[in-house]
N, C-alpha and C positions, 0 to 999 in steps of 0.2 A: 581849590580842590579839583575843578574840572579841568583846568590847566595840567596837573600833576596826572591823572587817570589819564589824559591824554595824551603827555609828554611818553607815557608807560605802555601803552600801546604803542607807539613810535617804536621804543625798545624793543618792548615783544616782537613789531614785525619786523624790526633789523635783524632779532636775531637768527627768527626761521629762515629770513632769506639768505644769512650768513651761512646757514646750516649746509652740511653736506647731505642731509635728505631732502633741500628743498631744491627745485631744479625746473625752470620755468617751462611751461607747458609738458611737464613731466618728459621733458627729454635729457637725452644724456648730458651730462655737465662733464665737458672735456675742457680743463684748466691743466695746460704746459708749456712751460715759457722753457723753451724748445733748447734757447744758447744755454742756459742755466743746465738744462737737464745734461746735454750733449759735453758740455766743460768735464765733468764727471769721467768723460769715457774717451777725451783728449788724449793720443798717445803721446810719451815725453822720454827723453832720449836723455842719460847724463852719461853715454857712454859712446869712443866715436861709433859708429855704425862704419864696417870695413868690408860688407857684401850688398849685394841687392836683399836677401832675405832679411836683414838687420836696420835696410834706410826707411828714413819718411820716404814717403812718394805723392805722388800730388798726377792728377790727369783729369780730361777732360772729353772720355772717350774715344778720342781719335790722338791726342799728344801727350807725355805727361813728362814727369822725369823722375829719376831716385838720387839722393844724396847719400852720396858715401865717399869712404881713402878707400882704391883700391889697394891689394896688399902690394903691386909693383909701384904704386904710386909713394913719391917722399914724401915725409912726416909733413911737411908747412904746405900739402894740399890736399883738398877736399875735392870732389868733382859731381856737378851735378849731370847725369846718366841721363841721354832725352833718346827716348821712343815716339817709333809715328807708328799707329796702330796698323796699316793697310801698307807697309813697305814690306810689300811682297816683290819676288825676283819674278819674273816675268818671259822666260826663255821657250821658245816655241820648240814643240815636238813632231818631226818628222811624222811621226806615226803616236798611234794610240800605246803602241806598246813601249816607244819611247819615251811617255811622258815623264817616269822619274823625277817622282812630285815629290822627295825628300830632297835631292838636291837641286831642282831645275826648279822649283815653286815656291823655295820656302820665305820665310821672314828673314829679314838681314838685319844686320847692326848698325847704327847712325852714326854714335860719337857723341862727344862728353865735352863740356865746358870746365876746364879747370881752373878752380877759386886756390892762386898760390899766396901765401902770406909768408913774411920776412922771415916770421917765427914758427919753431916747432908746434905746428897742435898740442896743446896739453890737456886741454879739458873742453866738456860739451852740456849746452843746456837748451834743449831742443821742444819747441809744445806742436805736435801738429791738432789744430784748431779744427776739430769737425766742423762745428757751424757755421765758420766761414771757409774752409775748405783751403785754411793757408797755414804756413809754416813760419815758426817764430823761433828766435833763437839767440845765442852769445856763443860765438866762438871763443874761445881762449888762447892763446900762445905763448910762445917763450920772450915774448917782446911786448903783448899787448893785448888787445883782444878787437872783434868788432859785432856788430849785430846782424842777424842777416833775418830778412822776411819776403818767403817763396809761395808760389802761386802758379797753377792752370789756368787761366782765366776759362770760366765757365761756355762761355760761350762762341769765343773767340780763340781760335788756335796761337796763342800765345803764351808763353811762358816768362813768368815778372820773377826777377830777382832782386833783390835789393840787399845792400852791405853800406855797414856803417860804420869804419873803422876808427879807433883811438888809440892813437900810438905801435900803428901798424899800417902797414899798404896791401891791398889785395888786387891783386891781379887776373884780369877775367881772360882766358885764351880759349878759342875753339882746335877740338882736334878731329877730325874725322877720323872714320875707320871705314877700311876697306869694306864693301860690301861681298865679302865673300860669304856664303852657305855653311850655315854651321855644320850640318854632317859632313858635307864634302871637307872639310876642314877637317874633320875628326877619322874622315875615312884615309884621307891621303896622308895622314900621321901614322898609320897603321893600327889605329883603333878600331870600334866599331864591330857586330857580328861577324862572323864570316858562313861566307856557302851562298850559292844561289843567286835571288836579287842584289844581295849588299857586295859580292864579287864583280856583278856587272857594273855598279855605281863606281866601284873603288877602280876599276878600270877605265874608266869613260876619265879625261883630262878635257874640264871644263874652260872655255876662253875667258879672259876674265873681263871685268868693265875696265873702263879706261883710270884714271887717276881723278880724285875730283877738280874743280877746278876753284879757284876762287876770285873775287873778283869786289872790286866794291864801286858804289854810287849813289848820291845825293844821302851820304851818311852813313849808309846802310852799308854793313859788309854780306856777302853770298859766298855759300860752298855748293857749287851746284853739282851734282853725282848722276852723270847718265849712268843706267844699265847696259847689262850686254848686248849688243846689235844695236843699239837706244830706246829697246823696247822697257820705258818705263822710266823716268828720272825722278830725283827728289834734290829740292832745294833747301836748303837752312839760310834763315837769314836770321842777322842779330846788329844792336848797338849797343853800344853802352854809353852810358854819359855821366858827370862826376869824376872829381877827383880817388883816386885807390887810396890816399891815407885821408877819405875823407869820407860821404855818400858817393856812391855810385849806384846806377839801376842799368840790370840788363833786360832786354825785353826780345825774346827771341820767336821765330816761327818756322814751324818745318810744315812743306808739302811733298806727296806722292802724287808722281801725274803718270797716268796710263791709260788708254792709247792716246790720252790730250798730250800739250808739250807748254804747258801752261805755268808750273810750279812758280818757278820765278814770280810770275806778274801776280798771281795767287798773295804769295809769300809777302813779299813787297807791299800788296794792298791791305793785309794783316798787317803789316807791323807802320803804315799809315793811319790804322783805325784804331790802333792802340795807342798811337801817338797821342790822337786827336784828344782818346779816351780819358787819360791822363792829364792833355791839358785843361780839358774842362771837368775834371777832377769825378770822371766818372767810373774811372777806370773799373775801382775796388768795387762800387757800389753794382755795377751791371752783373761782375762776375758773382758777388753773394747773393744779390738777388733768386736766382736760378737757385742755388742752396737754398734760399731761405721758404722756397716753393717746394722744394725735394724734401725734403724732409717732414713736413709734419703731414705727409700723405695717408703716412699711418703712425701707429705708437705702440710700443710694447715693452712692459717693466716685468720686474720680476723680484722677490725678494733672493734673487744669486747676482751678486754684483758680476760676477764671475764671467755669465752667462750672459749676463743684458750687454756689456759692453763687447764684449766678440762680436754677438749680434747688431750693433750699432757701426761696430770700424767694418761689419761687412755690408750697409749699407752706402758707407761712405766708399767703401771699396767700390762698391755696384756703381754707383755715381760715376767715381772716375772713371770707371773702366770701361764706360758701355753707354751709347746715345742710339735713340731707333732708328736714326738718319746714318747711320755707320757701321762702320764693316760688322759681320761676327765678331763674337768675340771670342777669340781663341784660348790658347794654351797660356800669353803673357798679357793682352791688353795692351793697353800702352807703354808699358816699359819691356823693357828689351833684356835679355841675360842670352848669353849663349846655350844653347840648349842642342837637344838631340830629338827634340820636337816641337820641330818650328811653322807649327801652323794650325787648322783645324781639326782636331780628330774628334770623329762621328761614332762610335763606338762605344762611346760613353761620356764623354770628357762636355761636346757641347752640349747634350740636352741635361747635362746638371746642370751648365750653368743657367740654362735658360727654365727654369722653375722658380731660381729666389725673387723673381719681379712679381709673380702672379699676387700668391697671397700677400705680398708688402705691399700692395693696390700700388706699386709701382711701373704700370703696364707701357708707357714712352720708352721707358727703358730698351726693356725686352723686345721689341719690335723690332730692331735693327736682322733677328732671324727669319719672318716672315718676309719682312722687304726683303730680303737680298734673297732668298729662295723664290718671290716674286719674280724682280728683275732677272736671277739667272735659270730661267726653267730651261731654255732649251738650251742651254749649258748641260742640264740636269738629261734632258732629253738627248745627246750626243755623248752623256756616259755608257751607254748601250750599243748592242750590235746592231748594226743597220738594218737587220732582214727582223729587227725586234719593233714591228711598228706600233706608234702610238705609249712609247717606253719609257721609264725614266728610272735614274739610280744614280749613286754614287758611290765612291771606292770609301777606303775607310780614314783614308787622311783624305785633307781637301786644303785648295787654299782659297782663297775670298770671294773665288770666281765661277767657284762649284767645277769648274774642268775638272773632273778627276775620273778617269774608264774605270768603269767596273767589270768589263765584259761580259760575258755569256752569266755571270752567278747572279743568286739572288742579290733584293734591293735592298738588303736588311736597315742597313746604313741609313739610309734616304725614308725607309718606312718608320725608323725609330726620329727621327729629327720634325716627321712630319707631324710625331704623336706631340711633339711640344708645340708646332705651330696650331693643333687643334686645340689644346689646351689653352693657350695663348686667345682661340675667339671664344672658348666655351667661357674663361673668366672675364671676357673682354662683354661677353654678352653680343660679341658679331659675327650674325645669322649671316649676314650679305657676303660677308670676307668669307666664311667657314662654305658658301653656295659656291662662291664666282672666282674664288681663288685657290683654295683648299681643296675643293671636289675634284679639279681637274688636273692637280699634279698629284692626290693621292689616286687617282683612277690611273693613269698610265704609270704609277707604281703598281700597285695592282696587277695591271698587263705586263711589265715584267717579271712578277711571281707566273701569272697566267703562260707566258713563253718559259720561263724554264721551264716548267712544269711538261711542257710541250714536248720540248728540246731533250730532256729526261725521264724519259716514265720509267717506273718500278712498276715490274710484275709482282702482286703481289695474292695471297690468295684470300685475305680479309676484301680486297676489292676497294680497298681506302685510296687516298689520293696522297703519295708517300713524296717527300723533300727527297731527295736523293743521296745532293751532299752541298752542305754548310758548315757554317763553320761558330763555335760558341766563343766570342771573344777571351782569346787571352788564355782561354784554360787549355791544358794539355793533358790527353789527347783529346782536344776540342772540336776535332773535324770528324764528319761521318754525315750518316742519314736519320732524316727526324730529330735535329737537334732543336729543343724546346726554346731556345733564342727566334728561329725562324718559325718555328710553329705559332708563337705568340705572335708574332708580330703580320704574321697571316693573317689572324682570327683577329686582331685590332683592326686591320687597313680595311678587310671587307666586311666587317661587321659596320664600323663608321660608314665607311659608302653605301651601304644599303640606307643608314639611320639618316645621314643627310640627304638622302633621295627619300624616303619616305616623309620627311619634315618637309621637304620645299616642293615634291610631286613632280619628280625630276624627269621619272619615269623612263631612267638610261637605260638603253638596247641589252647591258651588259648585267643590268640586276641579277637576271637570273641566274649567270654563270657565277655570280658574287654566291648567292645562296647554296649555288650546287659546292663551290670549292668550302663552304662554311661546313653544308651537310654533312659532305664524304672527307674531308681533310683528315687523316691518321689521328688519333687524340694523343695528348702530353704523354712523355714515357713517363714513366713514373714506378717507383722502388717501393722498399720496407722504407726507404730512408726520405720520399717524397719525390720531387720532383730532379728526374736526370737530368743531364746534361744533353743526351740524344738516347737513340736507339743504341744499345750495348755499348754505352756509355756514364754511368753510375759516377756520382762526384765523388770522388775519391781523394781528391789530394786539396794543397791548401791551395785557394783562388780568391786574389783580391775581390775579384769584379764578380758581379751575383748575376751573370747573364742568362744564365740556366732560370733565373727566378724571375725574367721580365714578364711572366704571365701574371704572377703575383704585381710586381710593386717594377714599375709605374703603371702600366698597361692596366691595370683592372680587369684583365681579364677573368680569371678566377678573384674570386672576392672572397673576405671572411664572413659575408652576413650567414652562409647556411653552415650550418655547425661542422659536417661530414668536412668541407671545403678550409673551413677554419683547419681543422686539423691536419687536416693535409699541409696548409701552408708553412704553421707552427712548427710540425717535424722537419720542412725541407729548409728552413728558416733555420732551423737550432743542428741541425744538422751540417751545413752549410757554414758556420760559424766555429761550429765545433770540434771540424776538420780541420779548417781556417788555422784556427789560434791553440790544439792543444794535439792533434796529431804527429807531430814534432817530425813530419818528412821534411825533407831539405828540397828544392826545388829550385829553377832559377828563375819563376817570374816571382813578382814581389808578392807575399802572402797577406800582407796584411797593410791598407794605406788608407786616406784617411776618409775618403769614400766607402771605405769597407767601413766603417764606423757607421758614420750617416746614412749609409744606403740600411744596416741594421738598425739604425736610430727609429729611420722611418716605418720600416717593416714592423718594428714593434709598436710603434704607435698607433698602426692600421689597424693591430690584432689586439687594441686595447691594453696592450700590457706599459705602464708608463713608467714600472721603475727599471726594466730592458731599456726601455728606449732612452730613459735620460743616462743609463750606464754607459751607453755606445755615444751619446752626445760629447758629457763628460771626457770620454775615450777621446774623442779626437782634440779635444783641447792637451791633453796630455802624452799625445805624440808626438816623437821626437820631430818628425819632418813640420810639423807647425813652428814655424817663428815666432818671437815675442812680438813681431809686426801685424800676426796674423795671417801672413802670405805664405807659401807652403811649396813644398819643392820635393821631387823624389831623385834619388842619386847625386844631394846636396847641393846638386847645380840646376834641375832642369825644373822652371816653372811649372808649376799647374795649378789653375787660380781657381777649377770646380770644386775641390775639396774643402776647402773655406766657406765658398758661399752657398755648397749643402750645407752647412752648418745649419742654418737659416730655415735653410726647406726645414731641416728637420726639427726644429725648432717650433716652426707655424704647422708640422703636422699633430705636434702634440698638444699647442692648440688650438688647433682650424682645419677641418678635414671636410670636401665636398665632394667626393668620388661619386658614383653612383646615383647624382641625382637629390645628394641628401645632405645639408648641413651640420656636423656634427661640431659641436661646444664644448670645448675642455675633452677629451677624445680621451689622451692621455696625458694628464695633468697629473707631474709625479707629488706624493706626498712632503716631500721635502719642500713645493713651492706650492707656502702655504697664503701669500697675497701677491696676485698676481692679476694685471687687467691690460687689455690692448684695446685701441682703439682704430676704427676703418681698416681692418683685415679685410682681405677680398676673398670669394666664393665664386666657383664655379658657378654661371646663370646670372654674373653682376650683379652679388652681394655684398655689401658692406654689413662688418659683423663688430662690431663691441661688446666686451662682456669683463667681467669681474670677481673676483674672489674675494674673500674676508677670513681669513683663518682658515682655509682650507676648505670653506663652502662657498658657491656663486652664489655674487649675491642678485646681480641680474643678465641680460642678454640681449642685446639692441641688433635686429635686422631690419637692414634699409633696404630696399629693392630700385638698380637703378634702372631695370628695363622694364620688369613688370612680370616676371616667367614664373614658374611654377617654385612654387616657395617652401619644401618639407625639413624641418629641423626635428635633431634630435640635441636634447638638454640632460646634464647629469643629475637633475634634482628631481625629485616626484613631486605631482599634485602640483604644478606650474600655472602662474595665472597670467593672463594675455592683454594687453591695451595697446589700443591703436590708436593715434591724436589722443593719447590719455583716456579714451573710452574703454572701458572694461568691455571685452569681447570674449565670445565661449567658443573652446577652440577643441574639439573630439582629439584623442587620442588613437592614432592607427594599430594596427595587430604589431607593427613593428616597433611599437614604441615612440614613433616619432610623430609629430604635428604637420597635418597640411594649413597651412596659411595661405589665405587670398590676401596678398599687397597687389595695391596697384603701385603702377611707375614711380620712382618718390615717395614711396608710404615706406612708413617705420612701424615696426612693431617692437616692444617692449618685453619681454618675459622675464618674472619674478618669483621667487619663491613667497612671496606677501603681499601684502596691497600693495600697490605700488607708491603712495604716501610715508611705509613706513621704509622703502627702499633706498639705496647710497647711493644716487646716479652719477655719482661723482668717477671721474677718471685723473689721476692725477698720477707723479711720479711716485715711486716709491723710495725712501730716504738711504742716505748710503752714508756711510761713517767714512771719516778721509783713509781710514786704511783700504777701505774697498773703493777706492777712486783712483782713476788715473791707471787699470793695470797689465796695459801694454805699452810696447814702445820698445826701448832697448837701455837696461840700466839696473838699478838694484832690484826695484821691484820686481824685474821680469826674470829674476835669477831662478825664482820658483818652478820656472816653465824646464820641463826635459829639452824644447826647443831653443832656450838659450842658451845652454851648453852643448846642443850638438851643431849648431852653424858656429858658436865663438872658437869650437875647438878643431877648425882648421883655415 
């Protein structure tokens, strides 16, 4: 009897601890077997892929490549596309006004490996493998077929291929391409605008680089490419080994050296260490390793198959594409297409992409913006007029090296880029980087708003301190005086510089001119219809880019918390939108792309409204310009990889929002995603945030605090209860609705709507039926997408 009562306690307590409400030390129970989850969200290819927007791709930040037939290429070849993320041209400019940074700076082309087989390609069955960051597959032919399995390696600039042919030969050939300048290419064709600067460009006959050269040694073959005058070369080195109707493996490496003359021995000493790698059979295991670390940083499910997996391949996207040790990341990343914007543009394009690291507590990443803004300050500082002392800016294109004149105009450019590099320490929780490095390239921003200012005055009889003339990206007519693009980005650069001198007691000589240009600055123009575009300048017509609205959304400058301000936003937001997409003017810049989505996506989710913002989410998935790859292109050729990975941003804005000082939980959490939980989201102040839903109510809300800073959250539930180390704490409610919590550094705190015993600390995946798995890539399933009939249908 006493045996049995006690074998039955045994039971009992296997079962609590089986339970999904029991969860040791009352902390969160995060269980995700990470390969399992991510298998699900695999893209898969039965169809060949015959562009860059339609191939697997594979990179490693700085190298990567795309597989595809190009449509000049014959049927029995495939060719795998390799990019070096930092093959920039490098051609020195007489003068400042010579720079001619579309054709004298841009990105160039590398060149392609071509996989030829005996037999016509007939068929394709392709898995690109998140979890481990590799490509799997079976060719088919009219002869035979073979296997092939492709790789970045993670951490090594290397590129692994491997073919395993049966009853077929495959031949592995390198082919260079000229490094010639994509616009200058497209201008000397007789393409391209006409009038103005683009008639000086199409004038000017560029000299070109020499031929490459090739060359081989101790096994190794080289294609080594100086640049023009030799300012700049890049080497490719590759072997192969294996029979072609049998295994074969390629193992290739490309370097860019500038002002070094290095690449070669670079290149060489890469595909030494890959040798080695390989033969002590480490190869594979070094490169997943770094995956296997990237990923479960953070976690976020959702009952929309739909939506979890976009958000997942642009994770995997962010990975390739972007390492903090390496260049910006531009318009392409590591893969390379011909484009008619070949490099960094400041304007809008970089500082979307540098938001989707923040809240994915993916912060390694995203640094590669702050370093290279580091190392090229006075890059930054020589984009200005000489009699501008203590100055800094940049133009609106740029290429790796920040060179680019802005001359006598505002900084806008450089003041928008810096607003991500502050965001970058606010989530980072670094005080010392945001004092010692931050304060001092945003102050001689600053002092170039401070010099035009100078350089321009308007008489005016308000007495205010008037912009003269700016310019509002993109929209037309976008140029004039007081355009609310540079008035925000005013009231951001000196409002911050005052806030970081006041926090560290900086006590700069310039404070006070900070507060006087805050004081007197002109305030927003602003309409019936909300906020303009400048002074007698009213938005009027349709405009992708929402720059008129940078006061709103990123900038925080105007915020929704006081109602009057809410409103304000709301009309210039719905207004803004509503010219956009149903005014039916004809225009010739693009009206509607897939940042117009996302940047509404987000906008609404700021203003609380969740079933806007998952419309404009939705929205961009069912844009023509998105690929069934998830990569995204305007003018069907020209990369731009920021509209994808807002996807993201606006994803963790609806739900995870820290603007203002404040944690907001489920913000805009639409009704349609009724169980939904993420795990380790980041916050502004280095928060880590977990939280959960159960049928459309949270069921709880875990903040971890990693420095220790002031901790105020608001929760969507009423009457919330508090535990810290699982001690029940009493925690007042503010006028604003939200909670001040005291964490210390490492402290967690728990909020529940119930004891916390009766609570699901459980974080787990959420179940997907095999029709919702698996639904990019390029094949039947992706026939659904508008995007796979408008890249298949040319």
């Amino acid at each position: 009897m006493f045996r049995l009562k006690f074998e039955l306690r045994i039971l009992l307590l296997f079962i609590i601890i089986s339970s999904p409400l029991f969860s040791q030390n009352n902390q969160v129970d995060f269980k995700v077997d990470y390969e399992s989850f991510l298998s699900k969200h695999d893209m898969l290819w039965d169809i060949v892929p015959d562009k860059w927007q339609t191939a697997p791709y594979s990179g490693n930040g700085n190298v990567g490549f795309l597989l595809y037939q190009s449509p000049e290429e014959k049927d029995n070849i495939i060719s795998l596309h390799i990019g070096r993320h930092d093959y920039y041209d490098h051609r020195e400019a007489k003068t400042k006004a010579d720079e001619m940074l579309w054709i004298k700076r841009s990105r160039l082309p590398l060149g392609h490996f071509k996989l030829k087989s005996k037999g016509k390609i007939t068929d394709i069955d392709m898995r690109l493998d998140l979890w481990n960051a590799e490509l799997t597959g079976t060719i088919t032919t009219s002869q035979g077929s073979y296997t092939i399995k492709g790789l970045t390696h993670s951490t090594t600039d290397i590129i692994y291929f491997e073919t395993d042919a049966k009853n077929e030969d495959v031949e592995i050939t390198w082919h260079a391409e000229a490094p010639i300048p994509p616009v200058y290419e497209v201008l000397k064709s007789g393409g391209g605008p006409k009038g103005g600067t683009w008639d000086k460009m199409r004038a000017v006959t560029l000299e070109m680089a020499p031929k490459a050269e090739f060359s081989k040694k101790n096994g190794y073959n080289f294609c080594y490419q100086a640049l023009f005058d030799n300012r700049g070369e890049t080497t490719t080195g590759w072997k192969t080994t294996g029979p072609a109707s049998g295994k074969q493996q390629l193992i290739a490496s490309v370097h860019h050296s500038f002002p070094e003359h290095n690449s070669l021995d670079i290149v060489t000493e890469n595909l030494k260490k890959a040798e080695d790698l390989i033969q002590k059979n480490n190869f594979i295991s070094t490169h997943q390793k770094w995956w296997h670390d990237y990923y479960p940083l953070s976690f976020l499910t959702l009952n929309d198959a739909e939506k979890e997996s976009f958000y997942w391949i642009q994770m995997y996207k962010l990975g390739s594409a972007s390492r903090g040790n390496g260049p910006i990341l531009d318009l392409m990343g590591p893969w390379y297409n011909r484009t008619f914007w070949p490099m960094v543009w400041g304007d809008l394009n970089v500082q979307l992409i540098y938001w989707t690291h923040l809240t994915a507590n993916r912060m390694f990443i995203g640094e590669s913006l702050p370093n290279n803004i580091d190392k090229y300050t006075a890059n930054l500082e020589g984009n200005t007029p000489k009699h501008w002392k203590n100055s800094a800016a940049v133009a609106a294109l740029m290429p790796q090296d920040l060179i680019a004149f802005n001359g006598a105009k505002v900084p806008d450019m450089l003041a928008w880029m810096l607003n991500d590099y502050w965001l970058h320490c606010q989530f980072a929780g670094d005080d010392s980087r945001m004092r010692d490095k931050l304060f001092p390239i945003l102050k001689k921003t600053v002092n170039s708003y401070l010099n035009y200012i100078k350089d321009n005055p308007v008489d005016a009889e308000d007495s205010k301190i008037h912009i003269k003339y700016s310019w509002s990206p993109e929209y037309k007519p976008g140029r004039g005086q007081d355009i609310n693009f540079t008035l925000a980005l005013i009231r951001w650069s000196a409002q911050t510089l005052i806030d970081i001198d006041n926090q560290h007691h900086i006590n700069d000589p310039l404070k006070k001119e900070w507060q006087h240009l805050l004081d007197n600055l002109v305030e927003f123009q602003i309409d019936e219809n909300g906020l303009m575009v400048g002074k007698d300048r009213p938005f009027e017509n349709p405009h992708r880019h929402y720059s008129h609205l940078l006061a709103y959304y990123p900038l925080m400058v105007i915020t929704p918390e006081k109602e009057e301000d809410k409103k304000l936003l709301r009309t210039s937001l719905d207004h803004w939108l509503d010219v956009t997409f149903n005014s039916g003017k004809k225009i010739k810049a693009m009206p509607v792309t897939g940042y117009t989505a996302t940047g509404a996506s987000s906008m609404y989710a700021n203003l609380g409204d969740a079933d806007k913002a998952y419309y404009y989410l939705d929205f961009l998935i069912k844009h023509k310009n998105i690929s069934s790859t998830t990569m995204y292109s305007e003018g069907k050729i020209n990369p731009v990889i920021e509209s994808p990975l807002s996807f993201a941003t606006s994803l963790h804005d609806m739900m995870l929002q820290s603007w203002g000082g404040k944690i907001r939980v489920f913000p805009a959490n639409p009704k349609k995603w009724k169980d939904v939980a993420f795990h380790n989201l980041r916050t502004e102040g280095a928060f880590l945030v977990s939280a959960k839903k159960i049928d459309g109510n949270t069921e709880f809300v875990s903040v971890k605090s990693l420095k220790g800073k002031a901790c105020v959250v608001q929760v969507d539930f009423e009457n919330p209860q508090f535990y810290i180390d699982g001690k029940s704490v009493v925690i007042n409610q503010s006028e604003d609705g939200s909670y001040n919590i005291d964490l210390k550094q490492n402290e967690s705190v728990i909020i529940t709507s119930k004891e916390i015993n009766k609570t699901d600390l459980s974080i787990k995946e959420l179940p997907k039926s095999e029709a919702e798995q698996n639904l990019f890539g390029y094949g039947e399933k992706t026939k659904r997408l508008p995007g796979h009939d408008y890249y298949s249908s040319y």
